[in-house]
N, C-alpha and C positions, 0 to 999 in steps of 0.2 A: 184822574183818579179812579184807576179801578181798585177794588176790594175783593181779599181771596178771605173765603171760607171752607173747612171741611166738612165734607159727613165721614160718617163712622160706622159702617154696616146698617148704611139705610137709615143715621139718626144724625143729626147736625152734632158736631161735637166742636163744644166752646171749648178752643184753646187759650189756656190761663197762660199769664206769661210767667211761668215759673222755674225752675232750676232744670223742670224736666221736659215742656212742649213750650213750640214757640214758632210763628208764622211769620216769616219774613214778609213784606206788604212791599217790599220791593220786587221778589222771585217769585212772591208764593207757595216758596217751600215751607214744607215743615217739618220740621228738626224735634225728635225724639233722643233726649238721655236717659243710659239708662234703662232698656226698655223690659216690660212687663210681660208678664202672661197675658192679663188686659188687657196688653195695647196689641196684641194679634188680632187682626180682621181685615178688611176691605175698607182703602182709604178713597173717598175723590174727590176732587178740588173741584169747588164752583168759584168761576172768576165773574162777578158783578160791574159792569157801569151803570152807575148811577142815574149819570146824565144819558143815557139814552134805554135806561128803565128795562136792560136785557141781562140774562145770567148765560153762561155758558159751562156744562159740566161736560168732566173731562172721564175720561175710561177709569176702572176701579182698577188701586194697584194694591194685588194682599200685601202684607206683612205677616210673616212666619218666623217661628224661631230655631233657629239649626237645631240637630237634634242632638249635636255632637256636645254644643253648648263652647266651641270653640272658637275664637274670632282670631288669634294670637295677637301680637303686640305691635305697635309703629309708632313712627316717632313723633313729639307733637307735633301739628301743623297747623298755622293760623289761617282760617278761608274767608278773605275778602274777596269780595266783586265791585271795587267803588270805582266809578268813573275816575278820570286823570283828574277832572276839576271838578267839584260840587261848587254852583252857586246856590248861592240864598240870601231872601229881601230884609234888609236891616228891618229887626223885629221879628223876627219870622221864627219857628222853629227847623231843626233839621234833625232826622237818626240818620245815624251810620252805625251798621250792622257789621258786627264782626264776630266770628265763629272759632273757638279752639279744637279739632279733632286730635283724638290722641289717647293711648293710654299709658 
């Protein structure tokens, strides 16, 4: 079990799982809709193990917003990454993560 969190211009930022950020705990991506004037700055991912009590952070990637303010259109696309099989221990819980890109 490792655990991904971000900072946010040098400040941990708690992602809520809401309609607009969201951390995949499988990739450790994270996935912004929607995006803000706010959410421009410098992201970076600290990946945690637990069990052997080390963090490792990764290089800052900015986030900018075009100036032109144009993305144009595509069509939707559904982004899984799931293995061919997922097991899981009767009782157990499981996510599966699945992503709509699209406008």
């Amino acid at each position: 079990g490792l655990s991904y969190t971000w900072i946010f211009n040098n400040k941990t930022l708690h992602v809520q799982e809401d309609s607009r950020r969201f951390v995949s705990q499988e990739t450790g991506n994270l996935y912004i809709a929607k995006v803000e004037p706010s959410d421009v700055g410098n992201y970076t991912c600290v990946v945690t193990n637990p069990k052997a009590e080390q963090s490792v952070q990764g290089p800052p990637t900015p986030l900018t917003l075009r100036s032109d303010g144009v993305m144009g259109e595509y069509e939707p696309k559904i982004e899984v990454r799931f293995p061919e099989t997922t097991y899981v221990a009767k009782g157990s819980s499981v996510k599966l993560e699945c992503f709509a890109l699209g406008k």
